[in-house]
C-alpha positions as CSV (number, residue, x, y, z in Angstrom):
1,X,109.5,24.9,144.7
2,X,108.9,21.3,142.8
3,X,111.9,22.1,140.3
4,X,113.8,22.9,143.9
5,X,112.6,19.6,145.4
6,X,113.4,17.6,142.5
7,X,117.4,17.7,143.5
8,X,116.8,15.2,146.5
9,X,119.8,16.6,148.6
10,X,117.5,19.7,149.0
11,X,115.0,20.6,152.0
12,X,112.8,23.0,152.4
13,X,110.7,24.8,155.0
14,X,107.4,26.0,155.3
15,X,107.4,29.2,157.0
16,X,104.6,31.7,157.2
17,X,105.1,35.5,156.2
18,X,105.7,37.7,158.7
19,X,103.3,40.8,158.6
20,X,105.9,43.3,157.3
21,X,106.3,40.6,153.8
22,X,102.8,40.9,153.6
23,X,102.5,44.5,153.9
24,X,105.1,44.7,150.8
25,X,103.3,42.5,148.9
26,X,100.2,44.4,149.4
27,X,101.9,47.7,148.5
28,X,103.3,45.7,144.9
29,X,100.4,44.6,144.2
30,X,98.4,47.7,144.7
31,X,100.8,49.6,142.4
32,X,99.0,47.3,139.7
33,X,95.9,47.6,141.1
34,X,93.1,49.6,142.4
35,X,91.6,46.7,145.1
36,X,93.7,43.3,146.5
37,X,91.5,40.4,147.0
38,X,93.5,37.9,149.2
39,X,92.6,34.7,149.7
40,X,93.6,32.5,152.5
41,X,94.0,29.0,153.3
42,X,91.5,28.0,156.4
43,X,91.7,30.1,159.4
44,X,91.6,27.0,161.2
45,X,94.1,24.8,159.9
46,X,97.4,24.8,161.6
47,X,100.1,27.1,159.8
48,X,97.5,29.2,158.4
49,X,98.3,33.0,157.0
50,X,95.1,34.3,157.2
51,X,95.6,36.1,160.4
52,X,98.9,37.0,159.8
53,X,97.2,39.0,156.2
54,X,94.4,40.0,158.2
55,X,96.8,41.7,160.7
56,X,98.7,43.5,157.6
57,X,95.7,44.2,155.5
58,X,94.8,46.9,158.1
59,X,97.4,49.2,157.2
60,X,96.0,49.3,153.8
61,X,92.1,51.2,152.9
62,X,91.8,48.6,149.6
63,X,93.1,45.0,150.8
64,X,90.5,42.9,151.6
65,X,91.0,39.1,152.8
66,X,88.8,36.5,153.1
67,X,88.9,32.9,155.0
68,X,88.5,30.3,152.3
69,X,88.0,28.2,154.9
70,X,89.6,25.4,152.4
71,X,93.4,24.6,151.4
72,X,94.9,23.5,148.0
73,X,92.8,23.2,145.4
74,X,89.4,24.1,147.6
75,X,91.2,27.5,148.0
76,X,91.7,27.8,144.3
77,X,88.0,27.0,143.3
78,X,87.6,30.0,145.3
79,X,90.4,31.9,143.8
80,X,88.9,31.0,140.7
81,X,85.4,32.4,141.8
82,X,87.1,35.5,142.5
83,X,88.6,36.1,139.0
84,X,85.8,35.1,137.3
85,X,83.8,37.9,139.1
86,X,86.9,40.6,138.5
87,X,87.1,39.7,134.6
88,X,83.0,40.2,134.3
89,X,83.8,44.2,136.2
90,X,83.1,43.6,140.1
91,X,84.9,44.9,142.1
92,X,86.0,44.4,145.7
93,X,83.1,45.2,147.2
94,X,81.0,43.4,145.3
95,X,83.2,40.1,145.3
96,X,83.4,39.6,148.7
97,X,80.2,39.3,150.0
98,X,79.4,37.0,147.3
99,X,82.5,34.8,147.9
100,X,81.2,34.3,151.8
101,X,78.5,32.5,150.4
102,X,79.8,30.8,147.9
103,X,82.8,29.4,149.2
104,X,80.8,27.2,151.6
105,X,79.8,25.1,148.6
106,X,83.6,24.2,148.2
107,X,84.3,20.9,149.5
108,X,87.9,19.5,149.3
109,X,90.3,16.4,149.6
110,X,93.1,15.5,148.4
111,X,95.1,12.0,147.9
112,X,98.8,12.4,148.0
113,X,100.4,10.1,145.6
114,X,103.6,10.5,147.8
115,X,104.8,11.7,150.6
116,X,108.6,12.4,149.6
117,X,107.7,16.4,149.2
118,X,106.2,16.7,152.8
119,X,108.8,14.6,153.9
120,X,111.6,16.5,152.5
121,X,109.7,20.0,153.5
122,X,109.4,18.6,157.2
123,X,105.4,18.5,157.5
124,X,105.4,14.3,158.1
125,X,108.9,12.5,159.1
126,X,110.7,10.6,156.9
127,X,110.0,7.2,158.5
128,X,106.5,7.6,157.8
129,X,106.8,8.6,154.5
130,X,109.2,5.8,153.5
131,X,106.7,3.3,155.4
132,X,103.4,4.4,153.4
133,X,105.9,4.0,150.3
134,X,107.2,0.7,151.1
135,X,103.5,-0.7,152.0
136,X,101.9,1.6,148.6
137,X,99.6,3.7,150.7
138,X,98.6,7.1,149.9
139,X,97.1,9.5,152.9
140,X,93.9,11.4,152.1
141,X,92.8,14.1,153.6
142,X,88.9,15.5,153.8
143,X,88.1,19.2,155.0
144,X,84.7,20.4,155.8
145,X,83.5,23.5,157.0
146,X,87.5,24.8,157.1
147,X,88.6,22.2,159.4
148,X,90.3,18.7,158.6
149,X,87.6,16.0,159.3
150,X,89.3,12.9,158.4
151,X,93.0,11.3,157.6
152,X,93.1,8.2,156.5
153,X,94.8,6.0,153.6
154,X,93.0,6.1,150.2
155,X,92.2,1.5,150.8
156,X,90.1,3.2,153.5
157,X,88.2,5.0,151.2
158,X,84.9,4.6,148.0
159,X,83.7,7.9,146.6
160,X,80.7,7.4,148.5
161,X,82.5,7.4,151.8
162,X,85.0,10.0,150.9
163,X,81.5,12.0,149.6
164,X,79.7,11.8,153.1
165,X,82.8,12.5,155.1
166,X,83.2,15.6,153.0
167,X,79.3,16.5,153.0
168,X,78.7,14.9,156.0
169,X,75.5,12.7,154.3
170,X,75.5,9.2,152.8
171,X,75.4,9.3,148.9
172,X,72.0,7.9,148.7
173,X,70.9,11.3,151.1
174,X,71.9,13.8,148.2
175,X,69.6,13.0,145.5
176,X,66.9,10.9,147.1
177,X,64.1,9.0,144.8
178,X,61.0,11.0,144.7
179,X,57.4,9.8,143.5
180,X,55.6,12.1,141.4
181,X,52.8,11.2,139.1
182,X,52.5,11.4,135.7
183,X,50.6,14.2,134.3
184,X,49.2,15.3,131.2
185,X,51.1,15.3,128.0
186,X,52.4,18.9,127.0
187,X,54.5,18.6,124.3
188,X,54.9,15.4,121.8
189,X,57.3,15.2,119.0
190,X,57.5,12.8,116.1
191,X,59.8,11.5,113.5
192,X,62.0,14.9,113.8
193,X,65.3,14.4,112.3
194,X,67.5,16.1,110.5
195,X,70.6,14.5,108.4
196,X,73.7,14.2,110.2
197,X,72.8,15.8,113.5
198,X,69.4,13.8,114.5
């Protein structure tokens, strides 16, 4: 779609599958493999196919789809979890559970460098995008717990802001300082070396 978008005079449109495209792509899929594991951008972000696969995956014993409950590169952490489970032998059954839990340590946001895609597929209007350009903003976005939290422009925006909007903590929360005292020596090495690695 980027090589499409690249040609300026062309727009494009983001449409959902209808259930019946799903259901084919199901059936392909399933002709090169035992189990589908589909996974879905947030149920609860607008223009979300999860439902719309859900609704289709019934007509099949051996398509299972899961929430993500993330979008763009949150959803492909999780896609990633998912292959990494199929390439060490689970199967289906065995990756889904363990994706529910997992998934909900997948935080995401993204920065847009641009907003002339988006513009040109019709998810912002051009005016905006052409005044974020002209001024040199970029729009971030932060998701947690599958819905969008926060929209902002990245001048908004440290790491440790864009952190605690996305874990919903301050910074200094996650690893906080911790007295312990000092105990008794265990283990106490000496002039160990060894020539070109030491």
């Amino acid at each position: 779609i980027l090589k499409y978008l690249e040609n300026k005079d062309n727009l494009a449109e983001s449409v959902p599958p209808t259930v019946e495209e799903y259901e084919t792509f199901f059936a392909e899929q399933l002709l090169k493999a035992n189990d589908v594991v589909y996974i879905a951008s947030s149920s609860q972000l607008e223009g979300s196919t999860y439902h719309i696969a859900k609704e289709a995956a019934q007509s099949f014993d051996n398509v299972f789809v899961l929430d993500s409950m993330n979008f763009s590169g949150g959803q492909g952490l999780v896609a990633l979890m998912a292959c990494r489970m199929a390439e060490a032998g689970m199967g289906a059954a065995d990756i889904i559970p363990r994706l529910e839990i997992r998934y909900q340590l997948v935080k995401s946001s993204i920065m847009i460098d641009n907003l002339d895609y988006l513009a040109r597929m019709q998810r912002v209007g051009t005016g905006y995008a052409n005044l974020m350009k002209s001024l040199l903003l970029r729009p971030v976005t932060v998701m947690k717990d599958g819905k969008l939290v926060e929209n902002g422009i990245t001048s908004d925006y440290d790491t440790d802001k864009l952190v605690e909007k996305m874990v919903g903590r301050e910074m200094g929360d996650i690893y906080p300082k911790r007295s312990s005292p000092i105990g008794d020596v265990v283990l106490k090495v000496e002039g160990l070396t060894r020539k070109g690695v030491l």
